[in-house]
N, C-alpha and C positions, 0 to 999 in steps of 0.2 A: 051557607052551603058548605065553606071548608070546614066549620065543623064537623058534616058527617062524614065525610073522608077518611077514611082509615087503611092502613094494610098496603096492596102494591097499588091503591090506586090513588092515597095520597102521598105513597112515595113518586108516583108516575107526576103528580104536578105539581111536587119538588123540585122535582128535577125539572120540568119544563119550565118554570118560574126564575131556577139558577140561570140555565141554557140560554135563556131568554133577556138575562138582567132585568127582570121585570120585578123590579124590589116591591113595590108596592101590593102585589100579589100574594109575594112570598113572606109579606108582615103578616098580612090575613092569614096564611098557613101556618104559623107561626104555632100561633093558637091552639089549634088542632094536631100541632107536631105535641106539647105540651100536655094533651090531655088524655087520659088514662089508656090504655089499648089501644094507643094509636102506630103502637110498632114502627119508631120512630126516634125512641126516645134517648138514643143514644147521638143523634144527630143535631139535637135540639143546639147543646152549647157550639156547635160549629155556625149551623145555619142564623144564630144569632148574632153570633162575631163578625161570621160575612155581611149578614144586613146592613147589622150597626159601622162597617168600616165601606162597605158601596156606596151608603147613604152619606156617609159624611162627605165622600170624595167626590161623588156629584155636587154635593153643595160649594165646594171649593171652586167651580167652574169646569169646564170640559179640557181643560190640561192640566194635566198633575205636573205640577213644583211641587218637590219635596220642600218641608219647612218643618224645624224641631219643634216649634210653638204646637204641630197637631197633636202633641203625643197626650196634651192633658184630655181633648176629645176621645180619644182612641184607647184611653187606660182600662176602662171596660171591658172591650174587644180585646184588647190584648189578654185580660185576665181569663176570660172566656175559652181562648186557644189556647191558652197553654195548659186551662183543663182537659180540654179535650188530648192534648199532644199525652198527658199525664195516663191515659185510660189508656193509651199505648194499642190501640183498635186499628188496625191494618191501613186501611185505603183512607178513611178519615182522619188516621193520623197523617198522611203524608198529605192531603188538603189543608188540616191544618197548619201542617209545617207552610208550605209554599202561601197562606193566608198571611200566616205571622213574616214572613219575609217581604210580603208585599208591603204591610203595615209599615215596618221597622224601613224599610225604602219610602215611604209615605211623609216618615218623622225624619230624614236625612240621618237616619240610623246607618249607613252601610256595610259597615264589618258586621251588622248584628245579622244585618239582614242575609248577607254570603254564609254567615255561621247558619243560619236557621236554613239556608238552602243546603249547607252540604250536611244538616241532621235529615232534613227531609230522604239522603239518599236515593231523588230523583235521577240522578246521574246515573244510578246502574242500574235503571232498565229494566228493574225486574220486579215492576207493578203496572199491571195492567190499569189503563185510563177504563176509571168504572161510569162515568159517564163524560157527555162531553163541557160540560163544567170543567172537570177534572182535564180536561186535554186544553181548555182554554189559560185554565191557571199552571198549567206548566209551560204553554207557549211564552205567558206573562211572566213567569219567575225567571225563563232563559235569558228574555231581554233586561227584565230586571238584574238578573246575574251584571250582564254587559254594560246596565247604566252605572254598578256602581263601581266596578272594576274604572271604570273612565272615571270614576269620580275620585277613587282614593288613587292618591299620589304612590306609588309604590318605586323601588329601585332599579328593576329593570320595566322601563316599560315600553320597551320593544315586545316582550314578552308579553303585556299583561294586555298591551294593543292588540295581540294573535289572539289573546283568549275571547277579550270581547268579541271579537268580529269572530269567532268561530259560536258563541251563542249567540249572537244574533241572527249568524246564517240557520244556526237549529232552532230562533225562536220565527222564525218565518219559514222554516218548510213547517213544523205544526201549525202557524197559523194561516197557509195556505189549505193544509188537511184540513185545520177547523172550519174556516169557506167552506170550501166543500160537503162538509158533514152535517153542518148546520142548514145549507141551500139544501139538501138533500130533504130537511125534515120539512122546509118551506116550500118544498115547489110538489113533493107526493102526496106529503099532509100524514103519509105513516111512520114514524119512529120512535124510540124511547120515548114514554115522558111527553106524547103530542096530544091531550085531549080535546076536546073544544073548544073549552077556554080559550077564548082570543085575548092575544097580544100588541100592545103597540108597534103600530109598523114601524116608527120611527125608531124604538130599542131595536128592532130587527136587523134595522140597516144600519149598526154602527158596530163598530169594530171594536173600540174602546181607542183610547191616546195611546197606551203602555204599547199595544200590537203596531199601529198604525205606525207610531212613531220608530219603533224598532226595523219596522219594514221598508221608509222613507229613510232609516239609515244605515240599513249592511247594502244599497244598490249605491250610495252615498259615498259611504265607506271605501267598498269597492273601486269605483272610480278615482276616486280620491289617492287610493294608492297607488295604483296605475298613473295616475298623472304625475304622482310624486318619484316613482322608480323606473318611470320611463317606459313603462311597460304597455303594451296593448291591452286598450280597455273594455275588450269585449267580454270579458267576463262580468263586470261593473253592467252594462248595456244590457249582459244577458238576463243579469237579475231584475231589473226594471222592466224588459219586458217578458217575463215569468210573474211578475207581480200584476201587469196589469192584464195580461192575459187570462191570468186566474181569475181577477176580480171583472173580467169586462161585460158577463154575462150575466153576472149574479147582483142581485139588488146590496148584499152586504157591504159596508166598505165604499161607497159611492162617494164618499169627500174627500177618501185618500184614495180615488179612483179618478177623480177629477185633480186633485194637486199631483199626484204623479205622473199624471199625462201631461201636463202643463211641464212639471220639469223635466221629464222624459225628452218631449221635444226639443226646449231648452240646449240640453245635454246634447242631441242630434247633430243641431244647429253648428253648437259650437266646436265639438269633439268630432264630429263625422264626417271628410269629404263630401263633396256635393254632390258628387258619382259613385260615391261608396253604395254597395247593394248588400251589405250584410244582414239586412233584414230576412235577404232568402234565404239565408245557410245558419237562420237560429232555430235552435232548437225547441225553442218555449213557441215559436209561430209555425213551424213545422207541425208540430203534436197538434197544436191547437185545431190546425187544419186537416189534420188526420181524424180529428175526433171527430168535423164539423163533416167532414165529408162520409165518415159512418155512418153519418145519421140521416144526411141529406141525399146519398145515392150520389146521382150523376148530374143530379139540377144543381150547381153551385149559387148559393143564393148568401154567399157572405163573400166581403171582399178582404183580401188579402193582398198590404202592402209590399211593391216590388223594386222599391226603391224607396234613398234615404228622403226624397220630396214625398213621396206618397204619404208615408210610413206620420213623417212632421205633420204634414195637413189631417191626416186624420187620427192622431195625436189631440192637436188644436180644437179639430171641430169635438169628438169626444170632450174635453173638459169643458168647453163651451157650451155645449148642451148640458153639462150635469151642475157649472157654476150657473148659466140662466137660470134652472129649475129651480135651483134655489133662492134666488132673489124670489123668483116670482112665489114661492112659498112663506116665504118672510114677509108675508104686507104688514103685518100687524103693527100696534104701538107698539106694546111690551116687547116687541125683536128688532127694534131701530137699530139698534146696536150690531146684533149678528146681519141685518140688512146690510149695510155700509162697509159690513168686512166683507161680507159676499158681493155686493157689488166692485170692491176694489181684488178681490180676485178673479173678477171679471174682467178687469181693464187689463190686467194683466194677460190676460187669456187673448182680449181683444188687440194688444199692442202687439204680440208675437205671431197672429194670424195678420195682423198688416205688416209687418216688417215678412212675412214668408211672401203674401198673394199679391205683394207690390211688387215684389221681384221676380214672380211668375209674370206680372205683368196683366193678370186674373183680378182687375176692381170689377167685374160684375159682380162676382160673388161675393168679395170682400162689402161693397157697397150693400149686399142682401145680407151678411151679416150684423152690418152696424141695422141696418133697419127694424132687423128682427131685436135686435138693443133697444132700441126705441119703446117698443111695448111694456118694460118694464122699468126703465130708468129715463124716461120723458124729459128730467128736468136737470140732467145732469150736461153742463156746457161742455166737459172734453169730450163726450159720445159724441153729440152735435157737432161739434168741430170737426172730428174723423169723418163721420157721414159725409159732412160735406165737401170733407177732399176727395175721400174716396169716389161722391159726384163728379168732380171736377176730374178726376185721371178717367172715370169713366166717359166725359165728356157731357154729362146732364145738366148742364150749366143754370139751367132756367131753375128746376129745384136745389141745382148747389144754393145757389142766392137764396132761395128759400127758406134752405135750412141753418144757411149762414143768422140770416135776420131770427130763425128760432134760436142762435146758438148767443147772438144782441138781447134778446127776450131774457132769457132764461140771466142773463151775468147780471141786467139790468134788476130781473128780478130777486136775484140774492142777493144784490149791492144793498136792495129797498128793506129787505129785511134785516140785515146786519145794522143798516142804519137803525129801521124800528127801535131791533132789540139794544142799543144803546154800543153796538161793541165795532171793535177797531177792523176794518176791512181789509180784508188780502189786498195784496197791492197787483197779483198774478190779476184778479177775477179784472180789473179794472185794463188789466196791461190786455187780457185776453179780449176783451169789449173794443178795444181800438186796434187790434188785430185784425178783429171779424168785421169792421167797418173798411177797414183798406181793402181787405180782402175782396169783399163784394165789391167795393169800388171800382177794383180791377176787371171781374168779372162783368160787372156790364158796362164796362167800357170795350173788355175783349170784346166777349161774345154776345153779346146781348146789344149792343150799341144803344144802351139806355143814359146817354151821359148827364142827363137829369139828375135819374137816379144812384149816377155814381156822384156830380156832384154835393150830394145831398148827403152820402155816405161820407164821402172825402172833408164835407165841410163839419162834421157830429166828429170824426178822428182829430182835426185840427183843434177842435176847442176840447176836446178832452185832453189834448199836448200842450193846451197855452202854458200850464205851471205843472208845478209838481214832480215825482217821482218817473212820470212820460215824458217828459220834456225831448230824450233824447230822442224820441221818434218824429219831433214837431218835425225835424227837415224833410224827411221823407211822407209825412199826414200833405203838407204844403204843396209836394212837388206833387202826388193823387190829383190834390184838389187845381192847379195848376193843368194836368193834361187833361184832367176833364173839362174844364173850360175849356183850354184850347181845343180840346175834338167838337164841342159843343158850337165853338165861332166857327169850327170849317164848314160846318153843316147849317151855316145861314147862308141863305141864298143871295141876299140883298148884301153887294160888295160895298156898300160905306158900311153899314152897317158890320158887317165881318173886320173891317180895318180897323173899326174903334174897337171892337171887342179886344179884336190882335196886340193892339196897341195896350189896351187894360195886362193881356194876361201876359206882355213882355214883361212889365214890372212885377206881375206874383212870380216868374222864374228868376229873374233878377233877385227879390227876395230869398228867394230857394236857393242861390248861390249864397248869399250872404250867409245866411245860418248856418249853411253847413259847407266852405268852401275848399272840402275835399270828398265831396260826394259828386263822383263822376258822372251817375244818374243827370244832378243838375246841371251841368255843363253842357251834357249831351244835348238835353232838352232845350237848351235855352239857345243851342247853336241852331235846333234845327227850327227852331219859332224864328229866329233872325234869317235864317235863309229862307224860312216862308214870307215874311216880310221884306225880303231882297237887301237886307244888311248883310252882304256876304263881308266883307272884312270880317265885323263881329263873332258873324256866324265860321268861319274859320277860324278865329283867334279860340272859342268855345270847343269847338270841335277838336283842337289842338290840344287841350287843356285837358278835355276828358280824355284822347287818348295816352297823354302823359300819365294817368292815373289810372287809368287802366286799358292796357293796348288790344285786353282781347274783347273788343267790340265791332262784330261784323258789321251794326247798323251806324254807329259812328264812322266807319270806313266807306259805309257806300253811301253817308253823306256827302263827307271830305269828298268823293269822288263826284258827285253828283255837283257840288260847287266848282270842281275844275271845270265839269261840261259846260256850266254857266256861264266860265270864265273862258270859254272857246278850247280850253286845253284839254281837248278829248285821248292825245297821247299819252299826258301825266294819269287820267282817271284809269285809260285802260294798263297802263303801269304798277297803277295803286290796287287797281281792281284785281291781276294776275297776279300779284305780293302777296296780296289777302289769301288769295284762291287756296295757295300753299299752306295756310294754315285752317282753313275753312273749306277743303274740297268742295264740301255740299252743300254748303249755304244758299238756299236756292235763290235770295235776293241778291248775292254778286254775281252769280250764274247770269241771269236774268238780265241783270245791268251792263254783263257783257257782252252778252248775245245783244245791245240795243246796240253797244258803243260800235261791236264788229259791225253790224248791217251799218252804221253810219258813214264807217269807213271802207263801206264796198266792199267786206270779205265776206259774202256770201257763202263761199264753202265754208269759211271756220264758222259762220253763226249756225250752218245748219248745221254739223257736227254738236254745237252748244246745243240746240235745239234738237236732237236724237237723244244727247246724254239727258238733258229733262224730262222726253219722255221715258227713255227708261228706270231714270231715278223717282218715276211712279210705278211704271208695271213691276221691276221687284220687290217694291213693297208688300206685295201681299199677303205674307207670312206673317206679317206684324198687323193686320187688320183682325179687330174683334169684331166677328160676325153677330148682330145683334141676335138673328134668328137662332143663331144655334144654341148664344147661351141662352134665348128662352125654352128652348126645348132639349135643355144638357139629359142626357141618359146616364146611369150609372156606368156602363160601358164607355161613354163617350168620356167620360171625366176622367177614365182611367189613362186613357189616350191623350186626353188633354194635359194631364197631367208631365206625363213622357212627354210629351213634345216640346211643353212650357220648359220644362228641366232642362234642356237643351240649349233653350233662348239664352243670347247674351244682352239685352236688353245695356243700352249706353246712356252712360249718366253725363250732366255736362261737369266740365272740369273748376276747380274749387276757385271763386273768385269772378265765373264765368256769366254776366246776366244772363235769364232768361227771354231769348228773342225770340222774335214770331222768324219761322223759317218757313214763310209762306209762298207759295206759288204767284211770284207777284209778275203779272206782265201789262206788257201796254194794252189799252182802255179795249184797241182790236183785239188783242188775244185774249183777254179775262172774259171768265164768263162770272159774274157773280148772283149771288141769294138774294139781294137786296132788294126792297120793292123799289122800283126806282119814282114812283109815285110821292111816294114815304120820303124819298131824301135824293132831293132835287141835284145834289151836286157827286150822285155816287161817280156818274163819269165826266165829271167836268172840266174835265184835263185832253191835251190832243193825246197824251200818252202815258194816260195817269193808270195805276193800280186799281182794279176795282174792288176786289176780296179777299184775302188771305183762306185758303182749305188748312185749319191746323193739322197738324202734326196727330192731336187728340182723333180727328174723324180719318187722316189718314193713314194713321198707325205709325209715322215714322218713329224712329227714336228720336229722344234730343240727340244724341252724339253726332247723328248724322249730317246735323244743320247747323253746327255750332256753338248749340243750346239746346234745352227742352223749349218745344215751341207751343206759341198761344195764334190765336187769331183774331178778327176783327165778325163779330156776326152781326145783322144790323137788323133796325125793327120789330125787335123786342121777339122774335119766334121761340117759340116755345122749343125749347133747349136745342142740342147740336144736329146737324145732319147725318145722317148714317154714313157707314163708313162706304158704304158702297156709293150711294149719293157724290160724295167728295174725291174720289179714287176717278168717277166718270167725268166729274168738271175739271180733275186736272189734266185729264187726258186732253180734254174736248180742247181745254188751255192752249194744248202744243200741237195737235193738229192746225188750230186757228194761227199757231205762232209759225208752222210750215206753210201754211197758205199764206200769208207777208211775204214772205222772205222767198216767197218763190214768182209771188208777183212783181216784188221788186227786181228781180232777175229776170220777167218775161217770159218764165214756161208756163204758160198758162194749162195746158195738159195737164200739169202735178197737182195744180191747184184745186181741180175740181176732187180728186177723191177726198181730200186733205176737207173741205169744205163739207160733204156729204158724210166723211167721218164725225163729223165734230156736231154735225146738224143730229145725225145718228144718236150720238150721246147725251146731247142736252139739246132738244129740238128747240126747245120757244124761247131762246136766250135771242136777243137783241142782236149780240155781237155775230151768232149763225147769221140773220138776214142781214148784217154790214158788209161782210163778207159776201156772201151771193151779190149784192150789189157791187162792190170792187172787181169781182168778177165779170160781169157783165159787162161793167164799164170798158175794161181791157179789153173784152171782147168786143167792142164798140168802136174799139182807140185801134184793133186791128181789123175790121172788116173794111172788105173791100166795097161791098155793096152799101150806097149811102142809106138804102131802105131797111136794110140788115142793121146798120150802125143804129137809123133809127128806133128799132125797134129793139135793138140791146138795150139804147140808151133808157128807155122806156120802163124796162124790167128792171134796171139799176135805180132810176128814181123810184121808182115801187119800192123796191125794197129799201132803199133809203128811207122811205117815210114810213113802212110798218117796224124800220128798229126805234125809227125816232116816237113810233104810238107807242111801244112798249118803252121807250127811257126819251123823254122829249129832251134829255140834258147831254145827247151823249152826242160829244163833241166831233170823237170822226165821219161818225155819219152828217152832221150840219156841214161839216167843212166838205165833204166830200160831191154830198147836192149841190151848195152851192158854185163847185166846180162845173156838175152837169148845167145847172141855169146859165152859167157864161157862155160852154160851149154851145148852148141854144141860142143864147144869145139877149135873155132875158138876165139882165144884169138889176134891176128894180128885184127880182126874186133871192137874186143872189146880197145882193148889199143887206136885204133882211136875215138871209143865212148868216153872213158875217157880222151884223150887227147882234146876233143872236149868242154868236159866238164869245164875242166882247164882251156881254154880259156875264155868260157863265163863269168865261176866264180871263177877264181884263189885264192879265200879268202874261198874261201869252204874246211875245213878239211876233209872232206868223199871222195871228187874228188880226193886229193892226197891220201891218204891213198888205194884207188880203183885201182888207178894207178902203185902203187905201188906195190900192189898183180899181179895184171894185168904182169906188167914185169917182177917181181920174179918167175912168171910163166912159163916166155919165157927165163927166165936167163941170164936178164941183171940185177944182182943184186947190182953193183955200182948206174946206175938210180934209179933203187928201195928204195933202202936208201936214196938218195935225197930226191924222194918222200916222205919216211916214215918220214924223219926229219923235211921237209916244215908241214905234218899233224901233228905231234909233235906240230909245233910252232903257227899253227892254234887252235890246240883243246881244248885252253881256250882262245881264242877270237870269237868262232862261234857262234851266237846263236840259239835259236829256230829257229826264223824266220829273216830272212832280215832285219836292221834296215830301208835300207832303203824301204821299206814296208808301213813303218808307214806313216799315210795319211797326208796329207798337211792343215798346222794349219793358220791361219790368224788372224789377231785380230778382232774386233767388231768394234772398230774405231782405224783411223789411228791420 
């Protein structure tokens, strides 16, 4: 068919073939330029030289390095142009001039190449671009000017530095104009040179390297000098985004539409205050928005960045969409190659959108990024690893684990193949694999309370640490595998059975000290297993030892504290506990432990004050709760807002050096209300004054700064991931309603108590601890009537509810201790010796059980029992303390 072509209609698909770079079209036309009456023929030795030197420099790959070795390829083409240059023919001479300069810059020619540009005479302006061929190869000779001036050494080159950067600024407004001219012929379908003949879309949408690269560096350039002269670099900024402004609409240019937005942001990030709004006073997004709103009337249906946060995220998301597209275009074999580079300017893409939306404090959407990653790079182990932090800040605990074990999958499966294929293994993929085993390990030991499952985790880290190049992780794989046992023994119900295991996993912490005996973690642990096992020397000599190595440890401190109460020194604990407070305001477990120590020593007023400040250090949290519902149904409008607000946040980091503790809402067995089936785990309250559940930080929104640390939690019974944020914001409340009604009945107003109870019933009706409380209630009201038939019938209602908290948790030790007080003053002491014997089972290390016990039988006069009993609380009642050691929340480090 290009045979019959002749005249302006095979010059029209010349030119659309140059326009186009679509070399292989224009070989076929070749032909036809070639053949007699083709009116043409004066064009031929150009359009030849061009082919012959396009073709070559695609085969060199998609960036041009110059190298002297092309010149013997290129001898042809050169011969070619400087016939044409010879025929002295107007506008094809100055094509071929700017050809031969390209070339001569091709062969690391440079002075040849400047000589052939300043014969061309394109400098003065006084030949009209005869098509857009011709405007593209003058955009290309301007930067080409600029590459080689930077290349030759000259004597001033202050000077010769002004010159480059002032063609490069003129070889990027033509190749912004060329966009434009060329989108013009792509998106009407009428212009010079556009027949039917269809084009590859892929030639459509490239720029070429010579433009691209010239364009990535006068905005380069720019800044670069500005940061060098100290100057403000809005001019640098303004060019970047005049670049991607121009290119943001248009299919052309898409790769250095996507790499410039990546470093645009970048650039933001690092050069731009956090409050700076420069974005609204550019001129390049001004116009832009002049133009969008011509077209669009009064329905604004594009958005337009109004600050430097916005401006960065949708920077991000931009390259992100255009670096996906292209992996996901690349499946093929034959493009493994460009796969792998696109996927690694993906990660890049990906690492600067978590390092922005972590600090907005925004992991929904961060976490719906990585996922949308998933679809295309499935098998890649650092994507999985992000996903499943990202899980983890967003609080989805049950698929972090999930995706943790694909991120084991996937290291295990490229360990298998490097083995296969014969060759030497990263030593990272191996270090990352026993990473993602602690990791999980933590995880369901926090929240998941799977300690099976962690031990099982913890035990695959440990033997990948026996030798080798991990070795130095073994102490910390040990100390995993260590607290998962021990959470595992607290959670046997049968106490011989618990005291052998105790007794097992004293020695794996004992070990844990050995291996590494400056790791304060071990110390910690291994004080508070001894103080579970009532070795309080030990367990103080440890406790000692880790805060000698590291003193900012709020859960080491409300150990040591919790061993004075042991030790009757409740003055020293509240001492230690007010010293700590100083540098932990908000630690809610010293809080908590205060509030126990004050009510013990009769300062009712100061505990309820303690007990106000805990509820309010829940209700203004709410600015830091991420409303699930909303991010599923985020509006474009809404994100905009969201965005401004997130800007604002100071989101608090913990301090370097600082573990990550659980800053959990811990209070006595009365006042928690916890998640836990109590069915499931016979011992959730088997304490008179134990901790039932930790609400983290993650479902409450606090920050770490606020508690000491970033905080974790305890979730138990395997539920499928974490509780909403509103869920856990109502159980902490309900918390300290139920901790006002204590502290009001131990004072005797029973009036305060009843709303304080109806509150808390209001927020978490079918909790256990709600009908304990009604019962204590009742009892009071029993302990004050006057009428014996009234008392009766209190008392009545109080054992009722006594027995429906104890059907909903049959382990939960206030309510047994409390019945079996009703049974005495009945007078049925047979009922009650069973309460108390009930008791001694759940918590045989409880001095008040035996000692109850023991009245109990000296009642019924078995007084040889009874002195057993009285002796065992003897030998208890300087090992008991305030509260449960094991209570204290579960500590981890920051890194392993």
């Amino acid at each position: 068919m290009a045979v019959k072509l002749r005249g302006s209609r095979l010059e029209a698909e010349v030119d659309r073939a140059r326009a186009d770079s679509n070399w292989k079209r224009l070989s076929e036309l070749l032909q036809a330029m070639k053949s007699k009456h083709s009116g043409m023929d004066d064009m031929v030795e150009l359009v030849e030289a061009e082919l012959q030197l396009e073709q070559f420099l695609e085969q060199q790959g998609e960036v041009l390095r110059p190298r002297r070795d092309y010149a013997n390829g290129l001898r042809e083409a050169e011969l070619l142009l400087k016939e044409t240059i010879d025929r002295r023919d107007g506008g094809i001479t100055l094509e071929a001039h700017l050809l031969l300069a390209k070339l001569h810059y091709a062969t690391a020619e440079y002075s040849q190449a400047l000589r052939d540009i300043e014969n061309s005479g394109m400098e003065l302006a006084n030949t009209q671009f005869r098509t857009l061929r011709a405007l593209r190869l003058v955009a290309e000779v301007y930067a080409i000017k600029g590459f080689c001036l930077e290349a030759l050494e000259g004597n001033d080159k202050a000077m010769d530095k002004m010159k480059s950067l002032f063609c490069y600024e003129k070889a990027a407004e033509l190749a912004i104009l060329y966009v434009g001219e060329i989108e013009k012929n792509i998106v009407s379908g009428t212009g010079k040179g556009n027949p039917s003949t269809p084009s590859p879309t892929q030639k459509s949408e490239k720029l070429g390297d010579i433009l691209e690269c010239c364009l990535e560096r006068v905005a380069a350039l720019r800044v670069r000098d500005s940061a060098i002269e100290r100057k403000s670099n809005v001019e640098g900024i303004e060019w970047y985004r005049r670049i991607i402004t121009c290119l943001g609409d248009k299919s052309t240019g898409e790769r250095l539409q996507q790499k410039m937005s990546r470093q645009f942001a970048e650039l933001l990030l690092r050069a731009v205050p956090a409050d700076g709004r420069c974005g609204t006073t550019s001129q390049a997004v001004s116009m832009k928005s002049q133009n969008l709103s011509f077209y669009m009337g009064s329905h604004k249906g594009y958005f337009a960045p109004a600050s430097r946060t916005e401006e960065v995220i949708l920077l991000l998301l931009i390259s992100e969409v255009l670096s996906t597209r292209e992996v996901v275009l690349n499946r093929s074999a034959d493009l493994s190659s460009s796969r792998h580079q696109s996927i690694r300017t993906a990660k890049s893409v990906y690492n600067l959108l978590t390092l922005v939306l972590s600090t907005l404090r925004q992991y929904h959407l961060l976490s719906t990024v990585y996922e949308r990653a998933m679809k295309f790079v499935n098998q890649d182990e650092y994507l999985w690893q992000q996903f499943a932090l990202s899980l983890v800040c967003r609080g989805k605990f049950l698929r972090a684990v999930r995706v943790l074990e694909q991120c084991i999958a996937a290291g295990t499966k490229d360990g298998h193949q490097v083995n296969h294929g014969n060759e030497t293994a990263e030593p990272g993929s191996s270090n990352n694999t026993v990473m993602h085993h602690m990791q999980a390990a933590v995880l369901h030991m926090e929240h998941l309370g799977q300690n099976d499952a962690a031990v099982s985790h913890a035990a695959k880290a440990v033997q990948m640490c026996s030798e080798g190049p991990l070795e130095f992780l073994k102490g910390r794989a040990q100390l995993l595998l260590a607290i998962a046992n021990g959470r595992r023994a607290q959670a046997e119900p049968c106490f011989d059975e618990r005291r052998r295991m105790l007794k097992k996993i004293l020695t794996m912490f004992e070990n844990c000290v050995n291996t590494d005996p400056h790791d304060y973690l071990a110390h910690y642990y291994c004080a508070l297993y001894h103080a579970i096992v009532r070795d309080l020397e030990a367990a103080r000599e440890r406790c000692a030892r880790s805060l000698e190595l590291n003193p900012e440890q709020p859960s080491a401190i409300m150990l040591l504290a919790l061993i004075f109460t042991a030790e009757g020194d409740l003055k020293g604990a509240l001492e230690l506990v007010a010293n700590a407070m100083k540098d932990f305001p908000t630690h809610y477990g010293l809080l908590v432990l205060r509030l126990h120590i004050e009510t013990k020593f009769g300062r009712i007023d100061e505990s309820l004050d303690t007990c106000t400040h805990l509820l309010d250090f829940w209700r203004k949290r709410d600015c830091y709760i991420e409303d699930e519902r909303l991010q599923s149904t985020l509006s474009a409008t809404d994100g905009q807002s969201m965005l401004k607000d997130a800007a604002s946040l100071k989101a608090g980091t913990p301090s370097v050096g600082r573990e990550l503790s659980s800053s959990t809402p811990i209070f006595a067995t009365p006042l928690g209300i916890g998640i836990s089936n109590p069915m499931l785990n016979p011992n959730a309250a088997s304490s008179q004054s134990g901790l039932d559940i930790a609400v983290s930080v993650v479902d409450s929104g606090v920050p770490g700064s606020e508690v000491g640390g970033q905080s974790t939690s305890s979730e138990s019974g395997g539920a499928a991931g974490s509780t909403s944020a509103a869920w856990s914001r109502f159980r902490a409340q309900a918390n300290m309603w139920m901790a006002l009604a204590e502290l009001f009945l131990a004072e005797g107003r029973l009036n305060d108590v009843g709303p304080c109870v109806e509150q808390a019933v209001v927020l978490f009706p079918h909790a256990h601890q709600a009908l304990y409380l009604k019962g204590r209630l009742f009892a009071a009201r029993a302990e004050k009537a006057t009428d014996e038939a009234t008392a009766v019938k209190f008392r009545a209602e109080a054992n009722a509810s006594f027995l429906s908290a104890l059907a909903y948790c049959p382990s939960h030790t206030a309510s047994l201790f409390h019945l079996a007080g009703l049974y005495t003053l009945e007078g049925n002491d047979a009922m009650a010796e069973q309460m108390y014997r009930e008791l001694v089972r759940v918590d045989p290390l409880c001095c008040e059980w035996w000692q109850e016990l023991g009245s109990c039988l000296m009642r019924r006069g078995n007084a040889t029992k009874a002195m057993e009993c009285f002796a065992a609380a003897s030998q208890l009642d300087r090992s008991t303390p305030l509260l449960p050691f094991s209570s204290i929340p579960l500590v981890f480090p920051s890194s392993f």
